[in-house]
C-alpha positions in Angstrom: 26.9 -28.4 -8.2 26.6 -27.4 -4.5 27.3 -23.6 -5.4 24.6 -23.7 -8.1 22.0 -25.1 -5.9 23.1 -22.1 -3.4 22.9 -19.2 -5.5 19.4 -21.4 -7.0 18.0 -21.3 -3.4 18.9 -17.7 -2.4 17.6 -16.8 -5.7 14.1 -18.4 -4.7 13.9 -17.1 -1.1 14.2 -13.7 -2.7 11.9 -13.9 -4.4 9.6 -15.5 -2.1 10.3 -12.6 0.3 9.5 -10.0 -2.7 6.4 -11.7 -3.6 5.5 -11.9 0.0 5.8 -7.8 0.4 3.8 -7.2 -2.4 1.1 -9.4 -1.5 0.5 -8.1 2.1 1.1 -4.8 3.8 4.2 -4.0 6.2 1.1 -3.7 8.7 -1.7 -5.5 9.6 -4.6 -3.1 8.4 -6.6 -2.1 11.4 -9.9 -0.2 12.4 -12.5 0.6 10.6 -11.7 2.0 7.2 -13.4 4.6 5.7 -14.1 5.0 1.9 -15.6 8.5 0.9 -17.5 8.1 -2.7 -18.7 11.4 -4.0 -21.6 10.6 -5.9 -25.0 8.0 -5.1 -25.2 4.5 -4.7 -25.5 2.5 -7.8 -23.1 4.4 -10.1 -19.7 3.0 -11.6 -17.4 5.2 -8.4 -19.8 3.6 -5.7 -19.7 0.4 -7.6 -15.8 0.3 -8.0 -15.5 1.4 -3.6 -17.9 -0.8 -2.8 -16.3 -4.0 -4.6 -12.6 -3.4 -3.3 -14.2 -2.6 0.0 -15.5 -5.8 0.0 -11.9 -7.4 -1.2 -10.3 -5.6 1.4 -12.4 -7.0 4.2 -12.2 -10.9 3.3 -8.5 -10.4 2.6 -7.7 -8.5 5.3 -10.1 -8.7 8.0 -10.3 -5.1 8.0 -13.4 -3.6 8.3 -14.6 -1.0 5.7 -18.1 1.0 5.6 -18.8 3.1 2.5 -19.9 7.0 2.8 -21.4 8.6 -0.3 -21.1 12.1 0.4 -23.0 13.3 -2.8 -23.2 16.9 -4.3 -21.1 19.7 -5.7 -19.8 17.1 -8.7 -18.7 14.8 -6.1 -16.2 17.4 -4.6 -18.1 17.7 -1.2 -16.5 14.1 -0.5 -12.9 16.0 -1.5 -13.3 19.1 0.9 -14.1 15.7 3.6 -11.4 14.0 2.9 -9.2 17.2 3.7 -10.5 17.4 7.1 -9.5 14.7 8.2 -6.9 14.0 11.2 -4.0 11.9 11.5 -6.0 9.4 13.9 -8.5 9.2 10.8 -8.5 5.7 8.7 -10.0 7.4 5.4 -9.5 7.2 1.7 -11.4 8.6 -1.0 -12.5 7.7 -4.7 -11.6 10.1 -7.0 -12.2 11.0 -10.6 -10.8 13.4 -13.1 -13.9 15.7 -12.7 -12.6 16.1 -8.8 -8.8 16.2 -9.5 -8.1 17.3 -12.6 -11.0 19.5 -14.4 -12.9 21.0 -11.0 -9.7 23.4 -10.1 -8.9 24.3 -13.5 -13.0 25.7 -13.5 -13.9 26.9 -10.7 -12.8 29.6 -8.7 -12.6 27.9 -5.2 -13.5 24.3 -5.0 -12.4 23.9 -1.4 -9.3 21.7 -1.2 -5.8 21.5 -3.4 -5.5 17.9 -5.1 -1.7 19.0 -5.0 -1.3 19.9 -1.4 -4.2 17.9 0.5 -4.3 14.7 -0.9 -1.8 11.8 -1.5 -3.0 9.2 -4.1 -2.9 5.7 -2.9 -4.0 3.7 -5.7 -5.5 3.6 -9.4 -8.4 0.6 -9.5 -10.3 1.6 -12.9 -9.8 3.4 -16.0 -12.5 4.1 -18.4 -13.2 4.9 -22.1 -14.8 7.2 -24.5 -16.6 6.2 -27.2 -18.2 8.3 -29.9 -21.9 7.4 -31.3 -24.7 8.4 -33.8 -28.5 7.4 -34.0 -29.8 5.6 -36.6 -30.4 8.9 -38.9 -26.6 9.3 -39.4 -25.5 8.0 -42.9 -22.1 6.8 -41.8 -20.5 3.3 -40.9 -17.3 4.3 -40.0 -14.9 7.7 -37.9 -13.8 8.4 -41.1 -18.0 7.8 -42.3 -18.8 10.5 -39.7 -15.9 13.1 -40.3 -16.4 13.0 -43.7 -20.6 13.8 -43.3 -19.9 16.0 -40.7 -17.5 18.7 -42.5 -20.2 18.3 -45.6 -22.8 19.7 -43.0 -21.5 22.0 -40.9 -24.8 23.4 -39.8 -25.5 19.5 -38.1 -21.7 19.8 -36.4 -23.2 19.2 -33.1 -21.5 17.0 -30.4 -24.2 16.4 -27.7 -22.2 15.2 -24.4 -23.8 14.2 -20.9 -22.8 17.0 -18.5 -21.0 20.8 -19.3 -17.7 20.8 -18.1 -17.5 17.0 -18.0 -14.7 15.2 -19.3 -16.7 14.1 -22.5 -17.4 17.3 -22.9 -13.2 17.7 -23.3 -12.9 14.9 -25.4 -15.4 16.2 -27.9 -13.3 19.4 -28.2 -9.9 17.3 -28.9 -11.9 15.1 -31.7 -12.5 18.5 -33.1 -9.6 20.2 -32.9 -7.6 17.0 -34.4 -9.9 16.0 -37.0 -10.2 20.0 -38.3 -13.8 20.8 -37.2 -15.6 23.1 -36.0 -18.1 21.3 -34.0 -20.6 22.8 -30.9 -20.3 21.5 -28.0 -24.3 20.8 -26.2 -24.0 20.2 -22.8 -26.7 17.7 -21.2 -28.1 16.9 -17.6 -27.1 13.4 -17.7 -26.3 10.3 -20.4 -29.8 9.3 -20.3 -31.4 12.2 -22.0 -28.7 12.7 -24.4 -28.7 9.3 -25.2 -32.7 9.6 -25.9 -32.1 12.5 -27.9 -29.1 10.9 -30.3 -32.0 7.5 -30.3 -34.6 10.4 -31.4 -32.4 12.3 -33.6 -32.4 15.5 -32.0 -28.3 15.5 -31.7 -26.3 13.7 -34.7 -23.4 12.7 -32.5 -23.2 11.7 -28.5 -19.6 11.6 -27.0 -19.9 9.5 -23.8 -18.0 7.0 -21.9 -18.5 3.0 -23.0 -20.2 2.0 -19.7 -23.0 4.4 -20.5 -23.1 4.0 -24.7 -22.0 0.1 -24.8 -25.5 -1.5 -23.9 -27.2 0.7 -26.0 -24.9 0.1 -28.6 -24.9 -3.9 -28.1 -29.2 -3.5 -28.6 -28.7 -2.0 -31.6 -30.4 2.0 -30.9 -27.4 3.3 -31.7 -23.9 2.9 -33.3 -20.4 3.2 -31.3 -17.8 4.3 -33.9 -14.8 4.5 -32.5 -13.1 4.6 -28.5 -10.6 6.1 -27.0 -8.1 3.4 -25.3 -5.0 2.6 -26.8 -6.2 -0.2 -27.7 -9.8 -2.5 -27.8 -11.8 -1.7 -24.7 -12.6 -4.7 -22.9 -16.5 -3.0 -23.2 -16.5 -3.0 -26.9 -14.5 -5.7 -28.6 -16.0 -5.1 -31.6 -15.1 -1.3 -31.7 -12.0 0.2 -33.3 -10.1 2.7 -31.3 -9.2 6.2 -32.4 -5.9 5.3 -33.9 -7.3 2.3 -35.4 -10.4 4.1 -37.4 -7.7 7.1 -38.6 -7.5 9.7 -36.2 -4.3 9.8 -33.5 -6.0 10.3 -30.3 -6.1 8.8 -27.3 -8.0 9.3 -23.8 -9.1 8.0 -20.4 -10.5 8.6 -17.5 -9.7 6.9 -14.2 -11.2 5.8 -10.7 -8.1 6.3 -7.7 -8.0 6.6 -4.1 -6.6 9.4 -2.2 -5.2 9.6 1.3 -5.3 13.0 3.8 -2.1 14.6 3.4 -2.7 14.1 7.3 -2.0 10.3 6.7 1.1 8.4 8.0 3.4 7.6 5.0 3.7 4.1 6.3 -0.4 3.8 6.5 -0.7 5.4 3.0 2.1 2.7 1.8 0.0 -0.4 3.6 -3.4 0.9 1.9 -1.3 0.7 -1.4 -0.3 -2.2 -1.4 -3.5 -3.8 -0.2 -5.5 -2.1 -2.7 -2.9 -2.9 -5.4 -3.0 -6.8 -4.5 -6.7 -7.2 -4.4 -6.9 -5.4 -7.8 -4.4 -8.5 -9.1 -7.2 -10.9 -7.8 -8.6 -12.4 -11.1 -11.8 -13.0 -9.4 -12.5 -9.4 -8.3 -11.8 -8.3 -12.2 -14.2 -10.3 -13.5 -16.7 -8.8 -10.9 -15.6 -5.3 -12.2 -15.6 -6.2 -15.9 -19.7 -7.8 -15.4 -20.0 -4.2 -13.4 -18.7 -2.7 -16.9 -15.9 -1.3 -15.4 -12.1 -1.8 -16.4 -10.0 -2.9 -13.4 -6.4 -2.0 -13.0 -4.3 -2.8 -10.4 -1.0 -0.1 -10.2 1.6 0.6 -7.6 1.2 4.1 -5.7 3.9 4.8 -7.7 2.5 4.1 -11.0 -0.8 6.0 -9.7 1.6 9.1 -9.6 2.9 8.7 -12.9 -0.2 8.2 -14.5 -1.9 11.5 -12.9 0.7 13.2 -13.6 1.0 12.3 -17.1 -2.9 12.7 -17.1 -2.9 16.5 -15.7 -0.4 17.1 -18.3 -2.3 15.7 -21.5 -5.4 17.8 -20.0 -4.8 20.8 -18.7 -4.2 22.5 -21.7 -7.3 21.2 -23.7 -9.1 22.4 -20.1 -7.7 25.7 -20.7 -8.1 26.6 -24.1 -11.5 25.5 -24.4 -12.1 29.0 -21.7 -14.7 27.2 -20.1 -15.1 28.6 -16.3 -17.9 28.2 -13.9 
């Protein structure tokens, strides 16, 4: 009985003691922390930074001021980031259009993701959804496929920015569903969303946080999205795989360290950022923000970019788009 409640109790302390290093970092987190957001105030990057900035701070004590460095796609906050020193407490937000598609299309973007940045932590991922306006006679992917291929000359895909990840996507729901669909780039969600309302584009492919509240007031129709399975945005909405057509796709929000950064610091940012992300309360505040939190070990950040750069790069690269 005694040797049972032994191996019980050693059992429990090791636990305790694993539970204890994920919840706090091997240091206390000092200083003034840094977050670099490439884009305004207001949008879903500055939202996400500026919500576990806050986290960070009550949990932590830390102090943590939030820079938007805006222009250039968001990759002046990247060439930032890879000035900075070893003395420098600094992270930055990125996005696929920083990491992933920017140094596939341009020529010189001013930094390596590769060589100058360390990712820390993934705190978001985020959907696609595709949508018509009301002039579209379809109900259903398999609606819209169908109409489309009937009327090639209408096989138009209207997507917020050129080079952007929707723009991507739209090319993969092409290429699987056997269409030959053009590809019209716009300066932003809101004016393509106006023109799919208006019925100057047929189709809009966009992500959920921009289509959803459009969609739930009824001027226009999601169809399908892109998660693996129901976005937390659109309950209501069949995925890809559900509506007929194997595809899945996401985008993400994660920080990134200087490659000038201490290991140990990058580690301790980690696993603060990681633990705050497990915090029911602060994803609920991202969900309201339309956001989908996630909270993933720096190792499971690395995985999943890599696995992301893989699924993309090729798409990126066949679709010859350069800037």
């Amino acid at each position: 009985m005694k040797r049972h409640f032994k191996h019980a109790l050693r059992f429990l302390l090791a636990l305790m003691v694993g539970l204890a290093s994920f919840a706090a970092p091997a240091q206390k987190l000092e200083g003034t922390l840094r977050l670099l957001v490439g884009y305004a105030p207001g949008g879903a990057s500055d939202r996400a930074a500026r919500l576990v900035g806050d986290a960070l701070q009550k949990r932590y004590g830390v102090t943590v001021i939030v820079e938007n460095r805006t222009g250039a796609g968001g990759r002046l906050a990247a060439q930032q980031l890879k000035l900075a020193t070893v003395a420098d407490n600094v992270l930055m937000l990125g996005n696929p259009a920083v990491i992933t598609v920017a140094p596939l299309v341009f020529k010189d973007v001013g930094y390596d993701p590769e060589a100058d940045f360390v990712p820390v932590s993934q705190v978001t991922s985020y959907e696609f959804g595709v949508a018509i306006g009301p002039q579209v006679p379809a109900s259903t992917l398999s609606d819209l496929l169908a109409w489309l291929a009937a009327n090639p000359q209408k096989a138009f895909f209207g997507v917020p920015a050129t080079g952007s990840l929707p723009h991507f996507f739209a090319l993969m729901i092409g290429e699987r569903a056997g269409l030959k669909a053009d590809v019209v780039g716009y300066k932003g969600s809101a004016p393509l969303a106006t023109d799919l309302i208006g019925g100057q584009i047929p189709v809009a492919v966009d992500t959920l946080d921009s289509l959803m509240p459009l969609h739930d007031g009824g001027k226009l129709k999601v169809l399908a999205t892109s998660g693996r399975s129901r976005s937390l945005l659109a309950k209501d909405v069949p995925t890809f795989s559900e509506a007929g057509v194997d595809l899945v796709a996401s985008g993400w929000n994660t920080f990134f360290a200087p490659r000038s950064m201490p290991a140990d610091k990058v580690r301790d940012y980690a696993i603060a950022i990681q633990s705050v992300m497990a915090d029911p309360a602060l994803r609920k505040q991202f969900v309201a923000s339309s956001m989908d939190p996630v909270s993933a070990s720096q190792e499971q950040t690395i995985g999943m970019l890599k696995a992301y750069r893989a699924q993309w790069e090729p798409v990126i690269k066949r679709s010859g788009f350069q800037e």
